[in-house]
C-alpha positions as CSV (number, residue, x, y, z in Angstrom):
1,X,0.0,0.0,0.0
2,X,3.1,2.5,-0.6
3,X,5.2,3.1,-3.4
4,X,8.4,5.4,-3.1
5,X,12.1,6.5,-4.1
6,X,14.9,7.3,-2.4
7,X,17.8,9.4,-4.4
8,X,20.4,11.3,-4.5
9,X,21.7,14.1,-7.0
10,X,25.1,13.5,-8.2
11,X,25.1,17.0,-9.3
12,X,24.7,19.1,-6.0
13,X,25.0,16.2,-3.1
14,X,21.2,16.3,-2.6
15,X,19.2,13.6,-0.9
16,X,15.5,13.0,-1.0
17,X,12.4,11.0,-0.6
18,X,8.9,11.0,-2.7
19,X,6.3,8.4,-1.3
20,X,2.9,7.9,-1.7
21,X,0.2,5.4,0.0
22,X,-3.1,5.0,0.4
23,X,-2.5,5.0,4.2
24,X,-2.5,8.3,6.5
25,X,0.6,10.6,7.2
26,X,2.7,8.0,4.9
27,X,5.9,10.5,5.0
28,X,6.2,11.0,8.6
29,X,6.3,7.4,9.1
30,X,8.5,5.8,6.0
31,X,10.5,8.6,4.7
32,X,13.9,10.1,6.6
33,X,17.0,12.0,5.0
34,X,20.0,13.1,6.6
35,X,22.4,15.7,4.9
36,X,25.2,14.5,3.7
37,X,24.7,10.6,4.8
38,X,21.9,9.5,2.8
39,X,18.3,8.9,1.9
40,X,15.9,5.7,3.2
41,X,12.4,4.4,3.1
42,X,11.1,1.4,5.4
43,X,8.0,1.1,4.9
44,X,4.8,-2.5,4.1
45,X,4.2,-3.0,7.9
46,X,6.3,0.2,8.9
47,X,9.0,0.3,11.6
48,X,10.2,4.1,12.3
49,X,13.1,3.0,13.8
50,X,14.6,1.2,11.0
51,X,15.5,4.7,9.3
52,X,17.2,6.1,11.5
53,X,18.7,3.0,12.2
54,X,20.0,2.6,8.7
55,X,21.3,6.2,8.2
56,X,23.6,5.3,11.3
57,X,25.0,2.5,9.9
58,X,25.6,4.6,6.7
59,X,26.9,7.3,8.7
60,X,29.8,5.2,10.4
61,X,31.0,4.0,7.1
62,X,28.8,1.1,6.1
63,X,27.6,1.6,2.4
64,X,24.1,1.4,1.7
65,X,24.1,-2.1,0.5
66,X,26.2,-3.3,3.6
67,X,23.7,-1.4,5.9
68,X,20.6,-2.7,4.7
69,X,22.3,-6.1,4.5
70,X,23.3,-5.8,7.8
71,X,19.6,-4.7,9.1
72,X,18.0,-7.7,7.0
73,X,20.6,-10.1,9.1
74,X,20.1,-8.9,12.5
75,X,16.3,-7.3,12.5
76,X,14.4,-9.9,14.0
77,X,10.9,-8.8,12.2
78,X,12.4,-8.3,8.9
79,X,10.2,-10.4,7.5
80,X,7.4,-7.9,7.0
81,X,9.2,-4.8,6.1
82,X,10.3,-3.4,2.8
83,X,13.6,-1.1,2.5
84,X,15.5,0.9,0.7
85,X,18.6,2.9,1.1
86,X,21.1,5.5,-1.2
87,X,24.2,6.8,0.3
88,X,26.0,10.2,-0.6
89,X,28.0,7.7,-2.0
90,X,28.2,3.8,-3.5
91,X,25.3,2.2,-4.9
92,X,21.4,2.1,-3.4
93,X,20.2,-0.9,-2.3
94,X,16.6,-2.3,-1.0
95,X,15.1,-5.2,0.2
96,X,12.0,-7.0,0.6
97,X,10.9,-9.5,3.4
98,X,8.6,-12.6,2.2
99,X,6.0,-10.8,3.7
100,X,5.5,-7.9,2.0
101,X,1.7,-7.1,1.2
102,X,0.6,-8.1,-2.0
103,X,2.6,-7.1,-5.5
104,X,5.5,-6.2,-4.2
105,X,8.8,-4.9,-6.6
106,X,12.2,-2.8,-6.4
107,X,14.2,-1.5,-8.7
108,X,17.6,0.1,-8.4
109,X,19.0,2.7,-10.9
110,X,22.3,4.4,-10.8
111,X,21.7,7.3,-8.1
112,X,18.2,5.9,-6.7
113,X,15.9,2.9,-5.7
114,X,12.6,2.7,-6.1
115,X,10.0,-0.1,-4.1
116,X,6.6,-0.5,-3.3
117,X,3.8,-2.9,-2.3
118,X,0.2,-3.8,-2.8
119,X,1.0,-2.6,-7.0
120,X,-1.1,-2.5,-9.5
121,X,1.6,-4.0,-11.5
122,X,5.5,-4.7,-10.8
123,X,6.4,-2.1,-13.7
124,X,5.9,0.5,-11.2
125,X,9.1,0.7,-9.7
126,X,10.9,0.5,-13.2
127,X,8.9,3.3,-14.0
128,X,9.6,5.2,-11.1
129,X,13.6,4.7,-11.9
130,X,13.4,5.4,-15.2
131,X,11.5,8.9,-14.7
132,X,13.9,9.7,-12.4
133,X,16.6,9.5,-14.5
134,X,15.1,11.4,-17.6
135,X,15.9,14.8,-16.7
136,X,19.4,15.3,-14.4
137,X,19.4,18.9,-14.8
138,X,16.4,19.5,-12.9
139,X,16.1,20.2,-9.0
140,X,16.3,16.8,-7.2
141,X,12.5,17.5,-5.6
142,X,11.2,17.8,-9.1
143,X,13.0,14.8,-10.5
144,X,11.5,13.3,-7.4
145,X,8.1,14.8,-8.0
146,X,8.7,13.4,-11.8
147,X,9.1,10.0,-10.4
148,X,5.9,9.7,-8.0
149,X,4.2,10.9,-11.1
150,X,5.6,8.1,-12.7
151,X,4.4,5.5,-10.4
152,X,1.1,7.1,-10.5
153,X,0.9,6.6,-14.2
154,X,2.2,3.1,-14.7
155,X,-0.6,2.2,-12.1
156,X,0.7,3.0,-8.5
157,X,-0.7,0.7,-5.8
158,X,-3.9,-1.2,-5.7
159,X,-6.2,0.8,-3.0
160,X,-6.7,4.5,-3.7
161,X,-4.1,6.9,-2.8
162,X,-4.3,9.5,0.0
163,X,-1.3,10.6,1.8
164,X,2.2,11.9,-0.1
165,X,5.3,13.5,1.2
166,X,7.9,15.2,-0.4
167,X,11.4,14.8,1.5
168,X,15.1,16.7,0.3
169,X,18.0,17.4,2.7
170,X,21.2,19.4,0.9
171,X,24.1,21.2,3.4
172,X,21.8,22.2,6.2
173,X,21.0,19.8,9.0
174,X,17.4,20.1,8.5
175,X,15.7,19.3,5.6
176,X,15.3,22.2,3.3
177,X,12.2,20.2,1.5
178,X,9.8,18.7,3.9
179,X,6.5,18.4,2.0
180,X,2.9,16.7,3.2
181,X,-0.2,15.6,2.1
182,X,-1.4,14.0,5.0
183,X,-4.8,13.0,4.0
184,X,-6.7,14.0,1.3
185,X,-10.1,11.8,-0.8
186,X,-8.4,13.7,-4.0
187,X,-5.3,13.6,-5.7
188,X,-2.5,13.5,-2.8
189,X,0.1,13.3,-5.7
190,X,-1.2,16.4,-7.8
191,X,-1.5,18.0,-4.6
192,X,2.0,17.6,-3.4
193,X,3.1,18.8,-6.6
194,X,1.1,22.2,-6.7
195,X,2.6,22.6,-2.8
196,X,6.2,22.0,-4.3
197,X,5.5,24.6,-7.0
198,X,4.4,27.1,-4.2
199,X,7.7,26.2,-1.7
200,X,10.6,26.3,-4.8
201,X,11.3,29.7,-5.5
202,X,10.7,30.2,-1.6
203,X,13.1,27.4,-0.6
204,X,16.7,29.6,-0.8
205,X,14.8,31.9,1.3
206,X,14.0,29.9,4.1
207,X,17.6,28.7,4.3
208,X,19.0,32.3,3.9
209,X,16.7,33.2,7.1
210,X,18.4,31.1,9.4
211,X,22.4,31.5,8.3
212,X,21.8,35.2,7.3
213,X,18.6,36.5,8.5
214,X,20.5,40.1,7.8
215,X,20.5,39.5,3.7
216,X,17.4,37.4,3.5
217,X,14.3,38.6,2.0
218,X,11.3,39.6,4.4
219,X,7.9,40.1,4.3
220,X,8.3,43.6,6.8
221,X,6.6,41.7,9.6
222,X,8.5,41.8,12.7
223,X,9.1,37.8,13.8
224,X,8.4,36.7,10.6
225,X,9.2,33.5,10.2
């Protein structure tokens, strides 16, 4: 019942998330980035702890194959979740425990890894990959954004979908994208892209008002965040 991909850019360092299910509050759940160390998803019958968990291992040297390797060896319930992993560096890598729900696939491409359950079809993922990779000049959200769209298209999951999240770290230590749908009966996909549209040209901003509130752009209002 959730279809994502995890990426980085080659380009600028970037790391990000794009998930979607037909399950509540998907991203705040399944999706976790950390500047500079990598990009994850765990997600069929979710366990939180198993991002973090994996962006440690990736943070004291393990690559993203070894770490997911390493959490599919030792992580006792294994068996029902699904993960994925891409490093700042090395090759992604994902995994999927004999009981994921339903159609399950994965797919790994060059800078990204793509997986989801409960599909329409296993093409999905392939799909997902493949968008991804069309267009390496564009902002990593968008390429992201390109890719949920993508998954969407080539049939996305089985139930309808109502929750997406939008999820990019880059130098800072938090993320500089953090984008949700939460809940919605319509399109949580189109949604999340019409919100992305609104936060890009905004995004520099945001960061500039913390490093350099003195040269960053304001609305006049005193406190403004």
């Amino acid at each position: 019942m959730t279809f994502s991909l995890a990426a980085r850019c080659a380009r600028t360092g970037q790391l990000g998330v794009a998930i979607a299910s037909s399950s509540p509050a998907v991203a705040s759940r399944c999706a976790h980035v950390r500047a500079g160390v990598g990009a994850v998803c765990t997600q069929n019958v979710t366990d939180p702890r198993l991002g973090p968990w994996l962006l440690d291992l990736i943070a004291a040297g393990s690559t993203a194959p070894d770490a997911v390797r390493h959490t599919a060896d030792t992580e006792p319930l294994v068996a029902w979740r699904q993960l994925t992993a891409v490093g700042a560096e090395g090759g992604p890598a994902a995994f999927s425990g004999e009981y994921a729900l339903g159609l399950h696939a994965q797919s790994v491409g060059a800078d990204c890894v793509a997986a989801g359950n409960m599909l329409r079809g296993e093409g999905v993922p392939d799909a997902m990959v493949e968008a991804f990779a069309a267009h390496p000049e564009r902002a990593l959200a968008q390429r992201l954004m390109d890719a949920l769209a993508a998954g969407v298209a080539a049939g996305g999951e089985e139930g309808p979908v109502h929750s997406a999240g939008l999820l990019v770290a880059d130098a800072v230590p938090w993320p500089v994208v953090d984008l949700r749908i939460d809940w919605t009966e319509g399109d949580p996909v189109a949604e999340l892209a019409a919100l992305w549209r609104l936060w890009e040209p905004e995004q520099d901003a945001y960061v500039r008002r913390a490093l350099a509130p003195e040269t960053a752009p304001s609305y006049g209002v005193p406190g403004d965040l």
